[in-house]
PyMOL Python script that loads the backbone (N, CA, C, O; Angstrom):
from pymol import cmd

cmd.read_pdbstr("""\
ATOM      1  N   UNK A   1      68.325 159.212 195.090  1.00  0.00           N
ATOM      2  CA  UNK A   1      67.383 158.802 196.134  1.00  0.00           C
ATOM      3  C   UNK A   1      65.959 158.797 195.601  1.00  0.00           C
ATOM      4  O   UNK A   1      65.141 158.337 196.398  1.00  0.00           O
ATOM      5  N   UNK A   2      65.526 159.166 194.544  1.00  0.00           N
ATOM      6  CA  UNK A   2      64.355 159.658 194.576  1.00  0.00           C
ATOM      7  C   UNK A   2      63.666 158.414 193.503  1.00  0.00           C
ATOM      8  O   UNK A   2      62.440 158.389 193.611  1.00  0.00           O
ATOM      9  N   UNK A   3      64.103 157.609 192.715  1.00  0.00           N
ATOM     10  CA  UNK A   3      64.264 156.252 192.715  1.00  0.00           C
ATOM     11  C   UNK A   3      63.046 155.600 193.539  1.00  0.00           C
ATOM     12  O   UNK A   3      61.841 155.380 193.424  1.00  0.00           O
ATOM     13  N   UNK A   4      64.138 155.422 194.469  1.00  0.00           N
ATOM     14  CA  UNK A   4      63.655 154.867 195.907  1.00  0.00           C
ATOM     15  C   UNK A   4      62.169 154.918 196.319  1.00  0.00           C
ATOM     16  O   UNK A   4      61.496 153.919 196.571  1.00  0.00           O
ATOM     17  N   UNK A   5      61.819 155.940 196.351  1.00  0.00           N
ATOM     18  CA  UNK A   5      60.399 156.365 196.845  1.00  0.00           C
ATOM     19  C   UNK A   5      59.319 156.506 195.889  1.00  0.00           C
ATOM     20  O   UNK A   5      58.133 156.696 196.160  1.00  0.00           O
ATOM     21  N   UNK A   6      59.872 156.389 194.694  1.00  0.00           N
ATOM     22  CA  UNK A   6      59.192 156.284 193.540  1.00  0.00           C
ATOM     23  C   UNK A   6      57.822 154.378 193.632  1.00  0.00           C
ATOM     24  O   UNK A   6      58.151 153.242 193.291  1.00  0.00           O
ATOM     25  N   UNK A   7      57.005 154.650 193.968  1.00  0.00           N
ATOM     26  CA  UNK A   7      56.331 153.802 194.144  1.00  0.00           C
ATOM     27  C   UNK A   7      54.427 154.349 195.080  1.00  0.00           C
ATOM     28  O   UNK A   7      53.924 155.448 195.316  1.00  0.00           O
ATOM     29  N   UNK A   8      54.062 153.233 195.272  1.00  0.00           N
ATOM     30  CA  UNK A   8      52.713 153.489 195.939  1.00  0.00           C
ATOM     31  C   UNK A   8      53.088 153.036 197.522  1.00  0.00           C
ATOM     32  O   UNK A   8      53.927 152.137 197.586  1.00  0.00           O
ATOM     33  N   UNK A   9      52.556 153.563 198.848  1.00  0.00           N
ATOM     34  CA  UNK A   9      53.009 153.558 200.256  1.00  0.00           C
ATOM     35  C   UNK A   9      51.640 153.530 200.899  1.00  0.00           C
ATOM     36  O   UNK A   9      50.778 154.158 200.285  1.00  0.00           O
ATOM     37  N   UNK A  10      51.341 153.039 201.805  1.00  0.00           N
ATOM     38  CA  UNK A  10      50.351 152.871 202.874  1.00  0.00           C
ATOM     39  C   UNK A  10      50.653 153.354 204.044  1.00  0.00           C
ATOM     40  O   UNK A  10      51.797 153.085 204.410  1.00  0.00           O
ATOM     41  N   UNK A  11      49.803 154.185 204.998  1.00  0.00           N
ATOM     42  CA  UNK A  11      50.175 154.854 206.217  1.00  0.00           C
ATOM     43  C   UNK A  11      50.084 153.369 206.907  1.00  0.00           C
ATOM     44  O   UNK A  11      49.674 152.290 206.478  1.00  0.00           O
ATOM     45  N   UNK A  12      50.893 153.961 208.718  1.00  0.00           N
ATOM     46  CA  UNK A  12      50.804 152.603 209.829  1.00  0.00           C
ATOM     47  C   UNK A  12      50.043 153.923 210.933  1.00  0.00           C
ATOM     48  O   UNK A  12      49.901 155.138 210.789  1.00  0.00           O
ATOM     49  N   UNK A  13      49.776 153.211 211.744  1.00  0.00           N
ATOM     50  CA  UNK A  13      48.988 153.778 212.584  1.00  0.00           C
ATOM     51  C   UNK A  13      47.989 153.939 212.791  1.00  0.00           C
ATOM     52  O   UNK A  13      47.240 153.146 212.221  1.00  0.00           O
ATOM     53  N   UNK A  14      47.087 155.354 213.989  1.00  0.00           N
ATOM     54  CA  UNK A  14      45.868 155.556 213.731  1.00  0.00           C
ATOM     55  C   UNK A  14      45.280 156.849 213.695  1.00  0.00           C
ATOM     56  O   UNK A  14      46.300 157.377 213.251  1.00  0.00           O
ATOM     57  N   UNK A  15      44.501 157.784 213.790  1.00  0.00           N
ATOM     58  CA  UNK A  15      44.661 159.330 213.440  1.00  0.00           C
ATOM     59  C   UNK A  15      44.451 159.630 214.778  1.00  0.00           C
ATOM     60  O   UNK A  15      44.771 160.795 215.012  1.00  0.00           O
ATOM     61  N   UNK A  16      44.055 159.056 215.705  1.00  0.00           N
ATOM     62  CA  UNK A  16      44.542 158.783 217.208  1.00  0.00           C
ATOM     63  C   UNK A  16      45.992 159.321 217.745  1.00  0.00           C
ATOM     64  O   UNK A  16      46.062 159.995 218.773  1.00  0.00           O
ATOM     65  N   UNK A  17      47.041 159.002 217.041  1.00  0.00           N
ATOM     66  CA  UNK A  17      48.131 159.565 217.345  1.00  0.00           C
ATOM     67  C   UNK A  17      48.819 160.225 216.802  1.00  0.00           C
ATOM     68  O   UNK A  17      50.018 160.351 217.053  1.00  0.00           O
ATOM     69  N   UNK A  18      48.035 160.939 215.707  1.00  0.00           N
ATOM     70  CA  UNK A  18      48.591 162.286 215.293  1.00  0.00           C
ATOM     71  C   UNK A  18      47.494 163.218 214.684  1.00  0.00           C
ATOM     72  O   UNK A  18      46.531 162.717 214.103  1.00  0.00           O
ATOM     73  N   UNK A  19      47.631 164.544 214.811  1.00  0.00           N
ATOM     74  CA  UNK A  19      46.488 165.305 214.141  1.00  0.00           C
ATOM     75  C   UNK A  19      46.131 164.772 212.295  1.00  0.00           C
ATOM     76  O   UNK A  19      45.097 165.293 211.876  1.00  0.00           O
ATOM     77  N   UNK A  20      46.722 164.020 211.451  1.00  0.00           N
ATOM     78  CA  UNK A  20      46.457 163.715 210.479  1.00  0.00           C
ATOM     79  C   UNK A  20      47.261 162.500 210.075  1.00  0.00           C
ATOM     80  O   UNK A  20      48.391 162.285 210.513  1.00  0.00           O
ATOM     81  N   UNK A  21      46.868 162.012 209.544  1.00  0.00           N
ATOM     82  CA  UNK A  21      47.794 160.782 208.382  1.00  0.00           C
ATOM     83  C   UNK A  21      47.943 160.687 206.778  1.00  0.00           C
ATOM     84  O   UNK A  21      46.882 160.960 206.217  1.00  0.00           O
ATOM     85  N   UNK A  22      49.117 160.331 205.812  1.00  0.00           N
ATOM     86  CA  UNK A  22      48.473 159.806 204.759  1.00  0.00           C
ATOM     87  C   UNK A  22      47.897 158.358 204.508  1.00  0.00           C
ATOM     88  O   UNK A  22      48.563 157.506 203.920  1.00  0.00           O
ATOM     89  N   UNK A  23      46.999 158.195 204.843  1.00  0.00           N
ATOM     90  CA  UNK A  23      46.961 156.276 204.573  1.00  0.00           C
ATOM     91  C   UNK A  23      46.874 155.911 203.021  1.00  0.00           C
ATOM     92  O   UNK A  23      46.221 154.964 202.583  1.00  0.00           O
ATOM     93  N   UNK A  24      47.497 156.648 202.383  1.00  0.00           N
ATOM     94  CA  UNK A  24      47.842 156.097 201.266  1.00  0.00           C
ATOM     95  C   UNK A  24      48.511 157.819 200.453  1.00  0.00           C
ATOM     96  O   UNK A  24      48.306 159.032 200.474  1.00  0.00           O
ATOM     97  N   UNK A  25      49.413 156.738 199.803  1.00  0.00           N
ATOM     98  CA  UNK A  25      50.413 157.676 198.812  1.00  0.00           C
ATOM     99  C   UNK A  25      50.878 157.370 197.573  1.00  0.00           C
ATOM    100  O   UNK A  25      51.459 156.294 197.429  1.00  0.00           O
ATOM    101  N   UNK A  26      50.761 157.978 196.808  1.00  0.00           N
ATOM    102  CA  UNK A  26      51.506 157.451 195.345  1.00  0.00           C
ATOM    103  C   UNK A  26      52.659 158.547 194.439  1.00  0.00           C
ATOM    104  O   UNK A  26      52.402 159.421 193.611  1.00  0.00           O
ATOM    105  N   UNK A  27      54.019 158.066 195.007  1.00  0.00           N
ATOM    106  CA  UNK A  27      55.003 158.939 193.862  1.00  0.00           C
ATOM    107  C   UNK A  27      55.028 158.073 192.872  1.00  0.00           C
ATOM    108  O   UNK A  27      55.143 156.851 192.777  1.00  0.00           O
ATOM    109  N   UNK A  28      54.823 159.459 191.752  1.00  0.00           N
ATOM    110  CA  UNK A  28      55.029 158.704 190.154  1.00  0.00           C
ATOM    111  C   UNK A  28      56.470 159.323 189.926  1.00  0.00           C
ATOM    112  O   UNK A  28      56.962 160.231 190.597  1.00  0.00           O
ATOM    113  N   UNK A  29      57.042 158.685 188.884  1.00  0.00           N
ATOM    114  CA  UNK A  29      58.520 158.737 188.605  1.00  0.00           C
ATOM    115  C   UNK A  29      58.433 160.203 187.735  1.00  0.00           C
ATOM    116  O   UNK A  29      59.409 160.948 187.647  1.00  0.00           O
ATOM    117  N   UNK A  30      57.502 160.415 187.292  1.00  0.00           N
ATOM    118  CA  UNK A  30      57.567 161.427 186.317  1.00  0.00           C
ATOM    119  C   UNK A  30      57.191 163.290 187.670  1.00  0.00           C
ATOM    120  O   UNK A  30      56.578 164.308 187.351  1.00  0.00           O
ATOM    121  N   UNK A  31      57.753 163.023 188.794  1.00  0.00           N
ATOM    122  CA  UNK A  31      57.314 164.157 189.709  1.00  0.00           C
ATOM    123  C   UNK A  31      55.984 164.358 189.914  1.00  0.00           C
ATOM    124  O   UNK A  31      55.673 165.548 189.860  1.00  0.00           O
ATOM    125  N   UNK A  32      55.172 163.668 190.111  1.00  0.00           N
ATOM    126  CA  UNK A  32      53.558 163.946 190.551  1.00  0.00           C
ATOM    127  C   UNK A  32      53.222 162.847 191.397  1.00  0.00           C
ATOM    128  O   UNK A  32      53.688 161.709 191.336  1.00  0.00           O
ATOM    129  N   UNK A  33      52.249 163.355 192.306  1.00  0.00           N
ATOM    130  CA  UNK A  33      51.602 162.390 193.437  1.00  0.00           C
ATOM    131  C   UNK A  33      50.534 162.120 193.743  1.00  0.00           C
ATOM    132  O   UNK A  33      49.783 163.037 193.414  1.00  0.00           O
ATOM    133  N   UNK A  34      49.952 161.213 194.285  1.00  0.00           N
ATOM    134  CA  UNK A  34      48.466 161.285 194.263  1.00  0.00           C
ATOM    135  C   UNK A  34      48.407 160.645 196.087  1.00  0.00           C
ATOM    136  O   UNK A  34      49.286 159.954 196.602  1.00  0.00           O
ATOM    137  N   UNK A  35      47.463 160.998 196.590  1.00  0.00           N
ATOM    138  CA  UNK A  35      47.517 161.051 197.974  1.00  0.00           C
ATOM    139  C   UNK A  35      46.144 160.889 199.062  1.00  0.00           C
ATOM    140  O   UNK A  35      45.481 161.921 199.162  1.00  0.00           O
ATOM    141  N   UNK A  36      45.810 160.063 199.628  1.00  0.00           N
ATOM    142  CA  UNK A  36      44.700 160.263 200.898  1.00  0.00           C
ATOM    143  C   UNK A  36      44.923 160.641 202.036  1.00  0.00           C
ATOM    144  O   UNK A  36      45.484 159.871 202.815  1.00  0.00           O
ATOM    145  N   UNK A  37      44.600 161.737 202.376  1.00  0.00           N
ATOM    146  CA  UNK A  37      45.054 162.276 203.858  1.00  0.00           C
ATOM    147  C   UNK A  37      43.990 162.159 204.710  1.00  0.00           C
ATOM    148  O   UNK A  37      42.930 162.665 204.341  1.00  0.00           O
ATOM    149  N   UNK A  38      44.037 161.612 205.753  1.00  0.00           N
ATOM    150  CA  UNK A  38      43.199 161.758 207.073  1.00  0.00           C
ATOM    151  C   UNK A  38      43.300 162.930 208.111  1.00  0.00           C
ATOM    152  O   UNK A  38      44.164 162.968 208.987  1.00  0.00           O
ATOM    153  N   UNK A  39      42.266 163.945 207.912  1.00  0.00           N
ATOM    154  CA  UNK A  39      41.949 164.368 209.166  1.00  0.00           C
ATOM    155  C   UNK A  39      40.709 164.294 210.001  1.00  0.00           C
ATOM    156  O   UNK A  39      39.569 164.725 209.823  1.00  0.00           O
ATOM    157  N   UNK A  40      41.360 163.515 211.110  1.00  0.00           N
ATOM    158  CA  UNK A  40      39.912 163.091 211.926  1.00  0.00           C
ATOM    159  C   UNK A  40      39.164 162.336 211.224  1.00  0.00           C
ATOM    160  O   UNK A  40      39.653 161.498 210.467  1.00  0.00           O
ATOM    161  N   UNK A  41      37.793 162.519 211.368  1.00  0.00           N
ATOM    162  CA  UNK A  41      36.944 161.629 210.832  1.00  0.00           C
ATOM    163  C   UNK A  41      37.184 162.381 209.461  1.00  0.00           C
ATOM    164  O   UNK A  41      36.002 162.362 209.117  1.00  0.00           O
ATOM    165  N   UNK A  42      37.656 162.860 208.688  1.00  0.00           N
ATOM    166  CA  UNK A  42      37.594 163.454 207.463  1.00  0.00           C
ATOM    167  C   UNK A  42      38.841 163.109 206.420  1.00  0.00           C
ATOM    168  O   UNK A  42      39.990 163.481 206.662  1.00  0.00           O
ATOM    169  N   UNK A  43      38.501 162.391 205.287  1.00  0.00           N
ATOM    170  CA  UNK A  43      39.297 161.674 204.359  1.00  0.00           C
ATOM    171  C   UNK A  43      39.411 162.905 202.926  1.00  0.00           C
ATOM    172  O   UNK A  43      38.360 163.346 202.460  1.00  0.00           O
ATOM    173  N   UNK A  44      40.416 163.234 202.500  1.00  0.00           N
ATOM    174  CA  UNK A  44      40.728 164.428 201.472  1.00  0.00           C
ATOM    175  C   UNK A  44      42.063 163.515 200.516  1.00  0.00           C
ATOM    176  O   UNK A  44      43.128 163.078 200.952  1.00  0.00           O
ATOM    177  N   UNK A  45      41.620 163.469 199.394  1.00  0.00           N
ATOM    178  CA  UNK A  45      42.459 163.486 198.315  1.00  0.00           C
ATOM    179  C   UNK A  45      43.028 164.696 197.571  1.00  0.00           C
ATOM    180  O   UNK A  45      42.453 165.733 197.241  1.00  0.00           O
ATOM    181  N   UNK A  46      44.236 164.331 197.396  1.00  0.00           N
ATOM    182  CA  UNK A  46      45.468 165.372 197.196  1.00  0.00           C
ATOM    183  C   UNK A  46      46.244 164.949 196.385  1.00  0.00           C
ATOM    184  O   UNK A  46      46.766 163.858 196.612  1.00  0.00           O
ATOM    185  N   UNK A  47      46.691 165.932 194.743  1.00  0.00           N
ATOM    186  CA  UNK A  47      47.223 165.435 194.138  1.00  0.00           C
ATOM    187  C   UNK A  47      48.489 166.759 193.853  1.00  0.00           C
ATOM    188  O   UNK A  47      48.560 167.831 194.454  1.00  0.00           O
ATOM    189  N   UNK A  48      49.182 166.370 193.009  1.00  0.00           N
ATOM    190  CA  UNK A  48      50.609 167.520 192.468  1.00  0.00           C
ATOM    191  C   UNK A  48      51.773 166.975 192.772  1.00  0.00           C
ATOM    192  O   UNK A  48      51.766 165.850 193.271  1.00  0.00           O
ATOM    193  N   UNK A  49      52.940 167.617 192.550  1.00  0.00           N
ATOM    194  CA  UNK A  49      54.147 167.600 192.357  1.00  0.00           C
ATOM    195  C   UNK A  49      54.678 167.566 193.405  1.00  0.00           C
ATOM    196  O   UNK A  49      54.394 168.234 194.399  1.00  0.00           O
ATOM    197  N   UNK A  50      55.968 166.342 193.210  1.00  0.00           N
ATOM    198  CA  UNK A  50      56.682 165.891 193.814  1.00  0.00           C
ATOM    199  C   UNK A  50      58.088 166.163 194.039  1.00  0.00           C
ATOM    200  O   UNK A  50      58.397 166.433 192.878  1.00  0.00           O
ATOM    201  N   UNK A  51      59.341 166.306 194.814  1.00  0.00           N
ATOM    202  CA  UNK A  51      60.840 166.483 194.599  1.00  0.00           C
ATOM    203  C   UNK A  51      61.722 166.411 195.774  1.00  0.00           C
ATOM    204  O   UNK A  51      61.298 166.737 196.882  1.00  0.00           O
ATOM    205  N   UNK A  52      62.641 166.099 195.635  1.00  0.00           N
ATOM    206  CA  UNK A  52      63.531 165.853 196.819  1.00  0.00           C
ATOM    207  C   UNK A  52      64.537 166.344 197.081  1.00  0.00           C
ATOM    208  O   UNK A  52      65.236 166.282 196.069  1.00  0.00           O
ATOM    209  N   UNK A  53      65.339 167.076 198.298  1.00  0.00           N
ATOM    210  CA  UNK A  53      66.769 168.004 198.218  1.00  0.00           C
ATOM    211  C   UNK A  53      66.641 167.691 199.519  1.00  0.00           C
ATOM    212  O   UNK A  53      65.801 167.848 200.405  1.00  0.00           O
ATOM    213  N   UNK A  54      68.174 166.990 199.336  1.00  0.00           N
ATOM    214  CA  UNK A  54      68.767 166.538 201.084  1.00  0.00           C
ATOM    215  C   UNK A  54      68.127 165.659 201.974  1.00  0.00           C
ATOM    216  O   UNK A  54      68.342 165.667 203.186  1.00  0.00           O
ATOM    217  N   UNK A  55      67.368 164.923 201.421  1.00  0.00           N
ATOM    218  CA  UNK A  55      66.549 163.919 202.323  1.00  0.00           C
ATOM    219  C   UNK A  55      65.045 164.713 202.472  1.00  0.00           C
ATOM    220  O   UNK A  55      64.193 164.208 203.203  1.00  0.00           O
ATOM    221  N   UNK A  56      64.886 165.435 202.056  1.00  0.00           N
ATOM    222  CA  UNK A  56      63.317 166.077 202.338  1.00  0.00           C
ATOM    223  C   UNK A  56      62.887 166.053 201.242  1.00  0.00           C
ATOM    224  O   UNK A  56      63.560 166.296 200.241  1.00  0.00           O
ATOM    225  N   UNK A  57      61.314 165.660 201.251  1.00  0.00           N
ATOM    226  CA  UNK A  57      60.563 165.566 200.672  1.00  0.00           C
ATOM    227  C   UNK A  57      59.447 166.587 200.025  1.00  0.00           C
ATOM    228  O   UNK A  57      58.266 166.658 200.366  1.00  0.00           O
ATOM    229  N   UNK A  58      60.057 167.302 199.084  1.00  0.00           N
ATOM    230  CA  UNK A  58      58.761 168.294 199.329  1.00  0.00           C
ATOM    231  C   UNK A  58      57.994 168.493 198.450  1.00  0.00           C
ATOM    232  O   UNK A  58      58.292 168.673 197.269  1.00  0.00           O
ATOM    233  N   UNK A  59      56.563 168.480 199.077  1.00  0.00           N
ATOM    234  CA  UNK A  59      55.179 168.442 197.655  1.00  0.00           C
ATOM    235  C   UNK A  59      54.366 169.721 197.152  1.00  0.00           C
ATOM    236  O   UNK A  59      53.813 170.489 197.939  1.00  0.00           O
ATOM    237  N   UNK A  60      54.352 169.831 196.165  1.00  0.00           N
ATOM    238  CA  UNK A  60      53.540 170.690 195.891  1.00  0.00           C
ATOM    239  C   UNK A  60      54.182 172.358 195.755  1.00  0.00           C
ATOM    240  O   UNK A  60      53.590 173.396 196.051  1.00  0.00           O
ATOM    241  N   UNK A  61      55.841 172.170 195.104  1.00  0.00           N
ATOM    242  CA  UNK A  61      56.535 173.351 195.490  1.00  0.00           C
ATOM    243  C   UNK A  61      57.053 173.744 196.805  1.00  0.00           C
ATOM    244  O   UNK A  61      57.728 174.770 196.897  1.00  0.00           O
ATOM    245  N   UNK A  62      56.859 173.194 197.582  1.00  0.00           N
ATOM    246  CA  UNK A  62      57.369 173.094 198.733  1.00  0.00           C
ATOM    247  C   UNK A  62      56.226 173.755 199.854  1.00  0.00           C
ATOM    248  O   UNK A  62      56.524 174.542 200.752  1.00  0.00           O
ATOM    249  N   UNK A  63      55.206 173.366 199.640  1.00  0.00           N
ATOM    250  CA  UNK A  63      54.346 174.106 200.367  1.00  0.00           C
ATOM    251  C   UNK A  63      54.196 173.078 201.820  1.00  0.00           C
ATOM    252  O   UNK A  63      53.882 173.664 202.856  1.00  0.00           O
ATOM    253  N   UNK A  64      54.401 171.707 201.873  1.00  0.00           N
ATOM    254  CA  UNK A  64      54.721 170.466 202.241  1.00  0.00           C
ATOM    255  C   UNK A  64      56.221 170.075 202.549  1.00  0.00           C
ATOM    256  O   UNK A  64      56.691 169.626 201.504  1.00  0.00           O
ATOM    257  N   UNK A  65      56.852 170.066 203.226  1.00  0.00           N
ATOM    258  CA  UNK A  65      58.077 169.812 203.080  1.00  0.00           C
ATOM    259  C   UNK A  65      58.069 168.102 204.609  1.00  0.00           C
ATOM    260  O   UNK A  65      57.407 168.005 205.643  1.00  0.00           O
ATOM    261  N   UNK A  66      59.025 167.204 204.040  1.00  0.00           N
ATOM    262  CA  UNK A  66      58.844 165.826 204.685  1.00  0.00           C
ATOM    263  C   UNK A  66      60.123 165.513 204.721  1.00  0.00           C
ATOM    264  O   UNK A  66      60.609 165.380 203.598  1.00  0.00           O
ATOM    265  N   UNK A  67      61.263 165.252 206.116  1.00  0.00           N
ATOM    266  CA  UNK A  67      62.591 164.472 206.304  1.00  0.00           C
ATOM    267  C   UNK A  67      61.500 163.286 206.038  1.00  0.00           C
ATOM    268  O   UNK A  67      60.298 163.132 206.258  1.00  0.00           O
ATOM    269  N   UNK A  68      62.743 162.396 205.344  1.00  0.00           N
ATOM    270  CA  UNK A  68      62.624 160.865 205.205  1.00  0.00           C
ATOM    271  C   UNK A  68      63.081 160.198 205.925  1.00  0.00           C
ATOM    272  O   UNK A  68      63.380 160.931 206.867  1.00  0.00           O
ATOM    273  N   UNK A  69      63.451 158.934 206.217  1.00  0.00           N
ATOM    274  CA  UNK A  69      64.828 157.915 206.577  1.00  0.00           C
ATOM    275  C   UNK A  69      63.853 156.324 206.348  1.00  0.00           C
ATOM    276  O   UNK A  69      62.803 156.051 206.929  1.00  0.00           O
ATOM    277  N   UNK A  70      64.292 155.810 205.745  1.00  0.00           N
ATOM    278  CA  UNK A  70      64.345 154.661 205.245  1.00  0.00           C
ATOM    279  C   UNK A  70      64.848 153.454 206.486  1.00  0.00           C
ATOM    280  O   UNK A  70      65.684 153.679 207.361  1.00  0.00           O
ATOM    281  N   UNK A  71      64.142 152.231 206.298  1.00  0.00           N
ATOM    282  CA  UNK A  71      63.920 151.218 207.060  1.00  0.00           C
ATOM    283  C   UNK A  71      63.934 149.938 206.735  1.00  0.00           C
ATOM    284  O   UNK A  71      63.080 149.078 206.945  1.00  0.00           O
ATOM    285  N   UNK A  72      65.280 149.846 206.045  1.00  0.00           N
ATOM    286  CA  UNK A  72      65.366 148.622 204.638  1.00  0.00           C
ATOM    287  C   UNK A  72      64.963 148.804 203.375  1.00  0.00           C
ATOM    288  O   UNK A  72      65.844 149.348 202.709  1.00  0.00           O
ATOM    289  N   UNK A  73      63.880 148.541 202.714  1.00  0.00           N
ATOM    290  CA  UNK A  73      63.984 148.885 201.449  1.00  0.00           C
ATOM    291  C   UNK A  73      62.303 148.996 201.180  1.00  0.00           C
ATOM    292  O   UNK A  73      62.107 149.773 200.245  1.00  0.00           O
ATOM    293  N   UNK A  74      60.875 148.372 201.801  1.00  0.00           N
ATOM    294  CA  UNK A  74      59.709 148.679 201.730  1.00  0.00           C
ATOM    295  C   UNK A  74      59.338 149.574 202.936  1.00  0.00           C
ATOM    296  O   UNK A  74      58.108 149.560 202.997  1.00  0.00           O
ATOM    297  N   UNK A  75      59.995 150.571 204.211  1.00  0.00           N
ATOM    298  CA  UNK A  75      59.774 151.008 205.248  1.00  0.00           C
ATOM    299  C   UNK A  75      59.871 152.593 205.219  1.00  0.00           C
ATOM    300  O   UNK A  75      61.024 152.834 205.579  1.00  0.00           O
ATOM    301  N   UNK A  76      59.388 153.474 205.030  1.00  0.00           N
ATOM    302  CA  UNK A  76      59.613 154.989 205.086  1.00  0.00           C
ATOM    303  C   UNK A  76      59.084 155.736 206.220  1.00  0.00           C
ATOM    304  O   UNK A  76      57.859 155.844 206.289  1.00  0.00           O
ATOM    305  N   UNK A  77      60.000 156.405 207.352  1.00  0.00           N
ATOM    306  CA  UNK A  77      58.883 157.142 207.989  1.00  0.00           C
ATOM    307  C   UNK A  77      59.062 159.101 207.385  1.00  0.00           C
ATOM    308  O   UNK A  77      59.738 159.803 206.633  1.00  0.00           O
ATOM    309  N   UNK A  78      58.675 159.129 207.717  1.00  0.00           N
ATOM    310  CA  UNK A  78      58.275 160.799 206.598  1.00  0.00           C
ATOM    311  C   UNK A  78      57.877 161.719 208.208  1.00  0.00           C
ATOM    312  O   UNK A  78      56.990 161.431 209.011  1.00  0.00           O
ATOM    313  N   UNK A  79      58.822 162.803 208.277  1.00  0.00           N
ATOM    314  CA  UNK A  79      58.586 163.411 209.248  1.00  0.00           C
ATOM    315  C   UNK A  79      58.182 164.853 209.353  1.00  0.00           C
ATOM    316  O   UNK A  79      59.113 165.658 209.403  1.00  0.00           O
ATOM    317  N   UNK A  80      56.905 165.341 209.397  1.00  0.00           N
ATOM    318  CA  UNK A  80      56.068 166.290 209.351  1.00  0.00           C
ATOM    319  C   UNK A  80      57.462 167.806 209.463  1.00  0.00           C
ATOM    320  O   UNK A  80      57.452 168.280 210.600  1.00  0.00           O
ATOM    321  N   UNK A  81      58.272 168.347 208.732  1.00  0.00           N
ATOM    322  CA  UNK A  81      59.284 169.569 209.774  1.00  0.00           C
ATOM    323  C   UNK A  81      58.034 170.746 209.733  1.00  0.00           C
ATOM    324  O   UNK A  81      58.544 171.846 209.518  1.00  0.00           O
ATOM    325  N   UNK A  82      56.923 170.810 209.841  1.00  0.00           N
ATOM    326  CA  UNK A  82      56.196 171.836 209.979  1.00  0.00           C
ATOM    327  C   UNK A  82      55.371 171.590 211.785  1.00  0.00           C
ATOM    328  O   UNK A  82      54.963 172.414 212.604  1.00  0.00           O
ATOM    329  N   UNK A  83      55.407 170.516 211.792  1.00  0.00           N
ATOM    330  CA  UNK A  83      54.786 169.806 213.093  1.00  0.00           C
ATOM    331  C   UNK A  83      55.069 168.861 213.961  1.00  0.00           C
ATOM    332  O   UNK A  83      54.384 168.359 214.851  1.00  0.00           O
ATOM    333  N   UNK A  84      56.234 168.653 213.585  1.00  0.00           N
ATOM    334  CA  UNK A  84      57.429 167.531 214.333  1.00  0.00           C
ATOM    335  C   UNK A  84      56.513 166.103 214.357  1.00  0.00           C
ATOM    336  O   UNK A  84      56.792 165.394 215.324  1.00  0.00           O
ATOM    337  N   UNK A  85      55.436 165.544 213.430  1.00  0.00           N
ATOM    338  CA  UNK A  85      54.969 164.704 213.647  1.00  0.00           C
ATOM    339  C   UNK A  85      55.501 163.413 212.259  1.00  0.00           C
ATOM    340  O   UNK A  85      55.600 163.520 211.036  1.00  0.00           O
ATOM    341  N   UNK A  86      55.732 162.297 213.199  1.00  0.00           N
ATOM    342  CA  UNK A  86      56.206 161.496 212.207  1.00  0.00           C
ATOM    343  C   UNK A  86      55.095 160.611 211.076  1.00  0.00           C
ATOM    344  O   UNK A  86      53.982 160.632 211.603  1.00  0.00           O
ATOM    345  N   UNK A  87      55.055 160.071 210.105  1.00  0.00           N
ATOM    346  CA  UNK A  87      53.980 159.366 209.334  1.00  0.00           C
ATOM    347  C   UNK A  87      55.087 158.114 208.868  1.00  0.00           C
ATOM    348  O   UNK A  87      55.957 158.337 208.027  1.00  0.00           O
ATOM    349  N   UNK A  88      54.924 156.748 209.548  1.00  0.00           N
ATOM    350  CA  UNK A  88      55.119 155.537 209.201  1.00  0.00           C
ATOM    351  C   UNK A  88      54.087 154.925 207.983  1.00  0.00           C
ATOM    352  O   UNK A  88      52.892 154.650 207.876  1.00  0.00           O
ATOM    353  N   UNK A  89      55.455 154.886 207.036  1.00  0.00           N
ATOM    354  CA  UNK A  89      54.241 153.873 205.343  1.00  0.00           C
ATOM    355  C   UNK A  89      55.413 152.562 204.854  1.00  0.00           C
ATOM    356  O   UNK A  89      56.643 152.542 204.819  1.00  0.00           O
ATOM    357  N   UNK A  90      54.448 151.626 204.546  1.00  0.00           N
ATOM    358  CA  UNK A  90      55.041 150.761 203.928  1.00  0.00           C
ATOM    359  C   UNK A  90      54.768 150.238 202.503  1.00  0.00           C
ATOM    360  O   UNK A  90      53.671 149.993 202.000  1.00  0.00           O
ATOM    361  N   UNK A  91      55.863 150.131 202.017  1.00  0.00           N
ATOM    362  CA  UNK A  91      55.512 150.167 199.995  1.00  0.00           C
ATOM    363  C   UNK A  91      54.822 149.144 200.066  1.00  0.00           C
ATOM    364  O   UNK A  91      55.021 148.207 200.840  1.00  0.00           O
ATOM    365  N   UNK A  92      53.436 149.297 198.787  1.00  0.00           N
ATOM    366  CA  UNK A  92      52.734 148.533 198.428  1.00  0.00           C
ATOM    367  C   UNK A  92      53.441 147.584 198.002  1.00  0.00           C
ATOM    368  O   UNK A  92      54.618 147.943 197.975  1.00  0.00           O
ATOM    369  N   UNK A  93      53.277 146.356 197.590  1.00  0.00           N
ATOM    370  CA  UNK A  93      53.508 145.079 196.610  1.00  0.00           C
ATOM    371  C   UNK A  93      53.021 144.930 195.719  1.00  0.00           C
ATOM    372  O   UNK A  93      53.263 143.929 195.043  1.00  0.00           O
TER     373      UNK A  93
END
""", "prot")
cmd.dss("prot")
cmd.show_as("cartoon", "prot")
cmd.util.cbc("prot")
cmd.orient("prot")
């Protein structure tokens, strides 16, 4: 699976409907990530390690942990299990 997600992703939405977003993400194949997170009016870049067990996503050693499920083949929504909040991204081109 991890393949799969191996690429650059764009958040959908607005920070309107959730306490934060990533509007942008990058898994590298080699386990590292690079990342823009929105909170509120406040934009934070975030980088480190990447890995996957059982459909979850988890960054940074697991300090981050993310269910996936896939939506064809450019569609990911990534679901917060610390905050039950979902994050819709679609792979760059």
């Amino acid at each position: 699976m991890k393949p799969k997600l191996v690429g650059s992703w764009n958040g959908k939405g607005t920070i309107a409907e959730r306490p934060f977003e990533f509007s942008s993400m990058t898994l590298a194949s080699d386990g590292t990530y690079t990342a823009i997170a929105k909170y509120a009016d406040t934009e934070r870049a975030l980088t480190g390690h990447w890995k996957i067990e059982n459909d979850v996503l988890f960054l940074d050693g697991g300090t981050r942990s993310y269910q996936f499920a896939f939506e064809g083949d450019n569609k990911v929504m990534f679901t917060d299990t610390a905050i039950n909040e979902t994050i819709k991204m679609s792979r760059v081109e």
